[in-house]
C-alpha positions as CSV (number, residue, x, y, z in Angstrom):
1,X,0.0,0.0,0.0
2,X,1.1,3.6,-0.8
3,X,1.1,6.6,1.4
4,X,-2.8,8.5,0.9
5,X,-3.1,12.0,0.8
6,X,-5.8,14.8,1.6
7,X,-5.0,18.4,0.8
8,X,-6.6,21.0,2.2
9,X,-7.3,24.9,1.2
10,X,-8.2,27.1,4.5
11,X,-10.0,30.5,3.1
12,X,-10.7,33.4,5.1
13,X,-14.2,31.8,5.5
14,X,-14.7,28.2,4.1
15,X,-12.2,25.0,4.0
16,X,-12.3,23.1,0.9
17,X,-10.6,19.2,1.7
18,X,-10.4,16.2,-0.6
19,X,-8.3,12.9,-1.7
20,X,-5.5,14.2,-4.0
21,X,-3.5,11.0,-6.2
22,X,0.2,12.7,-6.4
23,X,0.8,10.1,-8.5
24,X,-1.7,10.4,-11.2
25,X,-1.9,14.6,-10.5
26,X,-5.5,14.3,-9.8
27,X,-8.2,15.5,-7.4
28,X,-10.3,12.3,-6.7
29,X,-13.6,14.6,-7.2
30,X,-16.1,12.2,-5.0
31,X,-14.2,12.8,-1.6
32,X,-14.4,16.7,-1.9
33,X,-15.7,18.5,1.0
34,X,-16.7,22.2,0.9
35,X,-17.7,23.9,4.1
36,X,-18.6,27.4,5.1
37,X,-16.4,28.7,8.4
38,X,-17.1,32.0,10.6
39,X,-13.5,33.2,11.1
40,X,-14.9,34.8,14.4
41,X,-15.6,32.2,16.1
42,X,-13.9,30.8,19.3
43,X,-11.1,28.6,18.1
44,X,-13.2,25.5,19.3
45,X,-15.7,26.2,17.0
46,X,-13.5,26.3,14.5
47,X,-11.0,23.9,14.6
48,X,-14.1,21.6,14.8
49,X,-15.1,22.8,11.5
50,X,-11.9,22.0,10.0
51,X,-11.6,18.8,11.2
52,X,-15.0,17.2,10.6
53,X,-14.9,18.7,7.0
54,X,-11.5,16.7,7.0
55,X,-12.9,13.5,8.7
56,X,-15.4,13.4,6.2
57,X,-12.9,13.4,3.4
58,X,-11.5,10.5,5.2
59,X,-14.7,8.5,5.8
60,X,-15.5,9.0,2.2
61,X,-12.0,7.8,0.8
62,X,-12.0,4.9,3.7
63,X,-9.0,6.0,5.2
64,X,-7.7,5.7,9.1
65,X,-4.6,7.0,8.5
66,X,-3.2,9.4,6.2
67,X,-1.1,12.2,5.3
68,X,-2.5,15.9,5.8
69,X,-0.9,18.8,3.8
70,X,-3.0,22.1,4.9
71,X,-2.6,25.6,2.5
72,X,-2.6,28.0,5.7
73,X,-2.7,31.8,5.1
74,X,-0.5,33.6,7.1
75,X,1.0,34.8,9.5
76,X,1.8,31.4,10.7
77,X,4.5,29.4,12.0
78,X,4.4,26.6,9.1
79,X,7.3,24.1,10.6
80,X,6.0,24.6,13.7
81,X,1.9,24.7,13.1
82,X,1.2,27.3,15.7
83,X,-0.8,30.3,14.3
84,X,0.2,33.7,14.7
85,X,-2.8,35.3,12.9
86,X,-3.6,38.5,14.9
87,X,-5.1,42.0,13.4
88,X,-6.2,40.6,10.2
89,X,-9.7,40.3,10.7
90,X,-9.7,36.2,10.5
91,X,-9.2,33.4,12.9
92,X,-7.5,35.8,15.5
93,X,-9.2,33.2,18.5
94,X,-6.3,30.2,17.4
95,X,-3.5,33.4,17.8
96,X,-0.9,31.1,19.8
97,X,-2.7,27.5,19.1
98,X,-0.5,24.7,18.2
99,X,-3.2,23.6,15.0
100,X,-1.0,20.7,14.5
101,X,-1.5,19.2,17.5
102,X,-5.2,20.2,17.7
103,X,-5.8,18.4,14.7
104,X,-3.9,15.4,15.2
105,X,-5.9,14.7,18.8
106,X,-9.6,15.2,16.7
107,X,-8.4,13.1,14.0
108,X,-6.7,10.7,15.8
109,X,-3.4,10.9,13.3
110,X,0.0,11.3,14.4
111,X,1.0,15.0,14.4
112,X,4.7,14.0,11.8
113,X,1.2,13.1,9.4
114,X,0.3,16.7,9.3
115,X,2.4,19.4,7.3
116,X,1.6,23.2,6.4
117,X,2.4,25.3,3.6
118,X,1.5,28.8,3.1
119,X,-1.7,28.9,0.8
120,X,0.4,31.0,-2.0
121,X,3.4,28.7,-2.0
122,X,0.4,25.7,-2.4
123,X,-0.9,27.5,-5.3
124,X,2.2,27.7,-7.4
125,X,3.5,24.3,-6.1
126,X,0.1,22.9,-7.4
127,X,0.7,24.4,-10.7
128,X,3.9,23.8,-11.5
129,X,3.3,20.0,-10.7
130,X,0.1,19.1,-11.9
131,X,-0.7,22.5,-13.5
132,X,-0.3,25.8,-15.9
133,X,3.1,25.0,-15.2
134,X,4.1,21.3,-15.0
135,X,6.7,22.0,-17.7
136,X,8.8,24.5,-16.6
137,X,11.2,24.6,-14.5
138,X,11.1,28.3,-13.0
139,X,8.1,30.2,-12.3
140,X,5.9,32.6,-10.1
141,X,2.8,32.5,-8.9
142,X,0.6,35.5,-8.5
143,X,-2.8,35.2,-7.1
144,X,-5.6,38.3,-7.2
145,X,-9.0,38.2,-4.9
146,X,-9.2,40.1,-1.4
147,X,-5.6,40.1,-1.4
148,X,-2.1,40.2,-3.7
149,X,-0.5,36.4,-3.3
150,X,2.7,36.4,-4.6
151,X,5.1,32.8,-4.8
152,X,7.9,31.4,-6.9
153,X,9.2,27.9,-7.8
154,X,13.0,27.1,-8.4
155,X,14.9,23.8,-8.5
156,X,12.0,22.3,-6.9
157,X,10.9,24.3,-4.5
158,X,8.3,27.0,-3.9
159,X,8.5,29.4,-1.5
160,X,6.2,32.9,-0.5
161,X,7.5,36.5,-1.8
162,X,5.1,38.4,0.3
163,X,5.6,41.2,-2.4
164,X,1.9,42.4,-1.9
165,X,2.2,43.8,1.4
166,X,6.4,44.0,0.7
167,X,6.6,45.6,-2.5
168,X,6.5,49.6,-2.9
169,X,4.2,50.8,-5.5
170,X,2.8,54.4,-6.1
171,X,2.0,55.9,-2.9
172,X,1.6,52.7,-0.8
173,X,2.3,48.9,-1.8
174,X,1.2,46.4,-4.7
175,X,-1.9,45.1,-2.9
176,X,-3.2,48.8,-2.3
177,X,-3.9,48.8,-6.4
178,X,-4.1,44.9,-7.1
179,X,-6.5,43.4,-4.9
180,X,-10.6,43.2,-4.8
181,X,-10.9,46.8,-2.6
182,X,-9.2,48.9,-5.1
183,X,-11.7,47.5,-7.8
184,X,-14.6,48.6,-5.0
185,X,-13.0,51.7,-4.3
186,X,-11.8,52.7,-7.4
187,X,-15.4,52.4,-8.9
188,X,-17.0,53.9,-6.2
189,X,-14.7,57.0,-6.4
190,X,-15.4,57.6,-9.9
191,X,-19.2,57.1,-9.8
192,X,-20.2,57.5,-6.2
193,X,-22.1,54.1,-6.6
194,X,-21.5,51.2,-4.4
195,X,-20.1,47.6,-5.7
196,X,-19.6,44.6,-4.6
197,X,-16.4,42.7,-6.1
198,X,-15.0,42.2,-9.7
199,X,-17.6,40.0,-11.2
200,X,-20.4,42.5,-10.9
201,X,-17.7,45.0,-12.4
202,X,-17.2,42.4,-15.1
203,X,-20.9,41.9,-15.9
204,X,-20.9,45.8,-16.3
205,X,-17.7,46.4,-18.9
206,X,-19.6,46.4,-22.1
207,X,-22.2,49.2,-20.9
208,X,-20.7,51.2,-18.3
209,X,-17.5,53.1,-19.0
210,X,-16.4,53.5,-15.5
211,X,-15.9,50.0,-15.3
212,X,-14.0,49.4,-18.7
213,X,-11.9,52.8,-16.6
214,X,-11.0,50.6,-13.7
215,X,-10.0,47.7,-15.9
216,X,-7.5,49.8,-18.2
217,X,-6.0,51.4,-15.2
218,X,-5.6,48.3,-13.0
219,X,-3.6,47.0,-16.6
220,X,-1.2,49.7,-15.7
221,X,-0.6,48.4,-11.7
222,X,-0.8,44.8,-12.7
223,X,1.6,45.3,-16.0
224,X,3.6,47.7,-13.7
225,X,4.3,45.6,-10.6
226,X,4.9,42.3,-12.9
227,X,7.5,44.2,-15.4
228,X,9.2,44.9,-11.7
229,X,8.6,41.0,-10.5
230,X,10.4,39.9,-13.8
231,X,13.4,42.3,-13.4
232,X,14.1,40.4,-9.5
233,X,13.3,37.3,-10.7
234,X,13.5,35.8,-14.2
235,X,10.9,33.0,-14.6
236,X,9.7,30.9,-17.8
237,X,6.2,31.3,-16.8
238,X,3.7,33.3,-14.5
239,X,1.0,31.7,-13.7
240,X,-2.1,33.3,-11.9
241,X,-5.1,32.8,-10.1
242,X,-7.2,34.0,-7.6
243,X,-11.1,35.4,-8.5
244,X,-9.8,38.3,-10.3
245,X,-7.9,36.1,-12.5
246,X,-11.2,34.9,-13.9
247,X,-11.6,38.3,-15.7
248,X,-8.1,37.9,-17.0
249,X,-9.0,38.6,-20.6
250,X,-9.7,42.2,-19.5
251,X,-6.2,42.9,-18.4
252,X,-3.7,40.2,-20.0
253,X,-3.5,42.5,-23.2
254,X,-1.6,45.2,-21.0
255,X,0.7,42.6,-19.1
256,X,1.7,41.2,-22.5
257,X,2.5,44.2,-24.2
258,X,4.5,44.9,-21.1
259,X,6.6,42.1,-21.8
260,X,6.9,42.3,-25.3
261,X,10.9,43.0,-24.4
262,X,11.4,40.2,-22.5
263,X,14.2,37.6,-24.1
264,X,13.6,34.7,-23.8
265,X,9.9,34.9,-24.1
266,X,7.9,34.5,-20.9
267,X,4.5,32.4,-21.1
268,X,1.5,34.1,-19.3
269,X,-1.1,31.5,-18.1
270,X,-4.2,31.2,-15.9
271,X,-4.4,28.5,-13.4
272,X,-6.0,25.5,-15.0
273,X,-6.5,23.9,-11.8
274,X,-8.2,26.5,-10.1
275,X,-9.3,26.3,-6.5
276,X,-7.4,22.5,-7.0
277,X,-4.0,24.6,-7.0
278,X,-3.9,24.7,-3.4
279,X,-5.5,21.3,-2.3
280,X,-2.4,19.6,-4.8
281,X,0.1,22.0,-3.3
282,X,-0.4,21.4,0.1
283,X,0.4,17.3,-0.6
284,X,3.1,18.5,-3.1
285,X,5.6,16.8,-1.0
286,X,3.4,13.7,-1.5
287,X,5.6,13.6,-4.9
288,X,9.0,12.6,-3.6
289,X,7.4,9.8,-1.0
290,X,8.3,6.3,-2.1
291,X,5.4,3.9,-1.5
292,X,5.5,2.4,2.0
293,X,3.5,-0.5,3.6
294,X,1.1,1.7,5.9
C-alpha cells in the first residue's frame, strides 16, 4: 500500500478538503468536501469545522490513517503549526494555538502526518506539478482576490514573496492597487455608486465606462508591478489565479505588451487547476514519497 493524501485549502471563511493521487496529478472529485467557516468564532468552533470537513474526506476515501498537507494563510508558524494570525480580521481566536497538534488529537493521526504550507506557496506548487506550469522549471505564482498572493518555484521548491504587502508601488504597496478593494473603491470613487467585487464590475464592462476605466488602469498596476517582478526574478512562466484572474481577458493584453521585451519569451497563463491549485500543493511533497506498507 502507498502513502494517501488529503490536501486542504483554509479561506478566510470556508475550507475546501479532498483525496488528492500525487501520482496520477489528480483531485479524486467524489471525496471533496466544501464547508462554510465564521473566522470569528472561538477557536473550538473552529477547529471543529476543519476537522469534521477533514474527517469526512476521510470516511468517504475509507482511510484511518493518512497524510494531511493544509494551504494555511499567514501569519503562521508553518514548521511549527502554531498560528500567529492576529489584526487581520480572521481566525484571531487560534492566535498562539499549536493547529498541529489540535488536529492530530480530533483526528486521531499522528501530528509528523500533518504538514503546512502557506496557501500561496500551495498555489504555485500545485501548478507547477500538476498544473499551468508542469513544464517548466522556473516560475511565479501570483494570485488576485481580497488580497495580492505572490510565490515562486525554483529547483524544486516553492516558497512565499510576500511582495503584496512588501513591495513599494505608487504611494503605498502592490496590494493597495491589485487586490478586490481597489476594484470597490476605485469604482465607487469615480461614480459614487456602491459595488460589490470584480464580477459584478465584469458583468458591467460592455455598458458602463467606468468600469472598462478601472480595468484599463488596474492593466497599468498589474503590467507595472509584474514588469518589476520579472526584473528580481527571471521566470519561464507566471502563472495566476485567484477570482480576479477569472476576468483575465480584460487585463492580460496590457501585461503582455509589457513584456513584449522580454528575451527569452515569458509564457502568461491562468491557473487551470483553479481552486485544485492549493489542495495539490499542500500534498506536493506527497511527490518525492516512495510507496511504504502503511
Amino acid at each position: 500500500m502507498t502513502y494517501k493524501f488529503i490536501g486542504v485549502d483554509i479561506g478566510g471563511s470556508h475550507i475546501t478538503a479532498a483525496l488528492v493521487n500525487v501520482q496520477q496529478g489528480v483531485v479524486e472529485e467524489h471525496t471533496l468536501v466544501r464547508a462554510k467557516v465564521d473566522p470569528h468564532q472561538d477557536a473550538d468552533a473552529i477547529l471543529l469545522a476543519w476537522s469534521t470537513a477533514i474527517q469526512a474526506v476521510a470516511d468517504k476515501a475509507d482511510l484511518s490513517t493518512y497524510q494531511l498537507g493544509i494551504a494555511m494563510p499567514g501569519p503562521f508558524d508553518y514548521e511549527a503549526g502554531v498560528s500567529l494570525m492576529k489584526n487581520v480580521n480572521k481566525y484571531e481566536n487560534l492566535y498562539g494555538i499549536n493547529i498541529r497538534k489540535e488536529l492530530s488529537e480530533r483526528l486521531g493521526i499522528e501530528q509528523a502526518c500533518i504538514r503546512f504550507r502557506n496557501d500561496a506557496e500551495a498555489f504555485l506548487e500545485g501548478e507547477m506539478l500538476f498544473g499551468a506550469g508542469k513544464s517548466a522549471v522556473t516560475g511565479i505564482g501570483i494570485t488576485l482576490g481580497t488580497g495580492l498572493g505572490t510565490s515562486k518555484f525554483e529547483e524544486g521548491n516553492t516558497s512565499d514573496m510576500a511582495l503584496g504587502i512588501n513591495h513599494a508601488m505608487h504611494e503605498g504597496v502592490a496590494e493597495d492597487y491589485i487586490s478586490t478593494r481597489w476594484f470597490i473603491g476605485r469604482y465607487q470613487e469615480l461614480t459614487q455608486r456602491p459595488i460589490h467585487g470584480v464580477k459584478q464590475l465584469v458583468e458591467l464592462y460592455q455598458e458602463d465606462e467606468y468600469a472598462r476605466q478601472v480595468f484599463q488602469e488596474f492593466g497599468q498596476h498589474i503590467s507595472l508591478f509584474v514588469s518589476e517582478v520579472i526584473e528580481l526574478f527571471q521566470p519561464e512562466v507566471i502563472v495566476f489565479g485567484g477570482n480576479i484572474a477569472q476576468a483575465s481577458a480584460l487585463f492580460f493584453e496590457a501585461i503582455e505588451a509589457k513584456m513584449k521585451h522580454c528575451n527569452p519569451p515569458i509564457l502568461l497563463k491562468k491557473s487551470i487547476l483553479n481552486e485544485n491549485a492549493a489542495l495539490m500543493g499542500a500534498v506536493g511533497f506527497g511527490v518525492s514519497m516512495s510507496p511504504v506498507q502503511e
